[in-house]
C-alpha positions as CSV (number, residue, x, y, z in Angstrom):
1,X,0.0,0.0,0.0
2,X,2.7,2.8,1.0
3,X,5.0,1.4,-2.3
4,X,1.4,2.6,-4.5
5,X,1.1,5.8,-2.2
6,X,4.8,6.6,-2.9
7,X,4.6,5.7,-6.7
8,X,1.5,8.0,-7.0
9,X,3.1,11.1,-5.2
10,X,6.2,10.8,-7.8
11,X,4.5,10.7,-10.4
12,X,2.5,13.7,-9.1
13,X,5.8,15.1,-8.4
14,X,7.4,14.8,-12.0
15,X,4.1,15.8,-13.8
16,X,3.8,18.8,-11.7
17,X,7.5,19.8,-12.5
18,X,7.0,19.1,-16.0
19,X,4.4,21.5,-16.1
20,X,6.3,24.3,-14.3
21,X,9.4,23.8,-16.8
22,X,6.9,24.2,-20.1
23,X,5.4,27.7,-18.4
24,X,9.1,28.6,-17.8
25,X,10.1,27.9,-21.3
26,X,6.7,29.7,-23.1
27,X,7.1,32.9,-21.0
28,X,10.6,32.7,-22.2
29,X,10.1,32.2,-25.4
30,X,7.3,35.0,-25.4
31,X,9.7,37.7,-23.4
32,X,12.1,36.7,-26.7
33,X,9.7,37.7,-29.3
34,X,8.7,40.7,-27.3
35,X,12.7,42.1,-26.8
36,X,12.9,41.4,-30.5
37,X,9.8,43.5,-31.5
38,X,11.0,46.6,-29.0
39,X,14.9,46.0,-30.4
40,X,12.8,46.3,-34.5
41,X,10.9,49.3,-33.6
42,X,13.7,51.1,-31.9
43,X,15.8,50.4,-35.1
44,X,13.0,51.7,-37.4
């Protein structure tokens, strides 16, 4: 029973990382596109 419990809470614990790392990476990527629009229109 406490080898399921343990198995479940990992997997909760890697899905839940998972998720944090792809909001990281899109509000990265999205501050990217955003300095290279400002860095465009300061050129222009």
């Amino acid at each position: 029973m406490w080898v399921l419990l343990k198995d479940f809470l990992l997997v909760s614990l890697g899905m839940g990382i998972g998720v944090v790392l792809m909001c990281i990476l899109k509000v990265g990527k999205e501050a990217d596109c955003e300095m290279k629009q400002l860095e465009e229109s300061e050129d222009n």
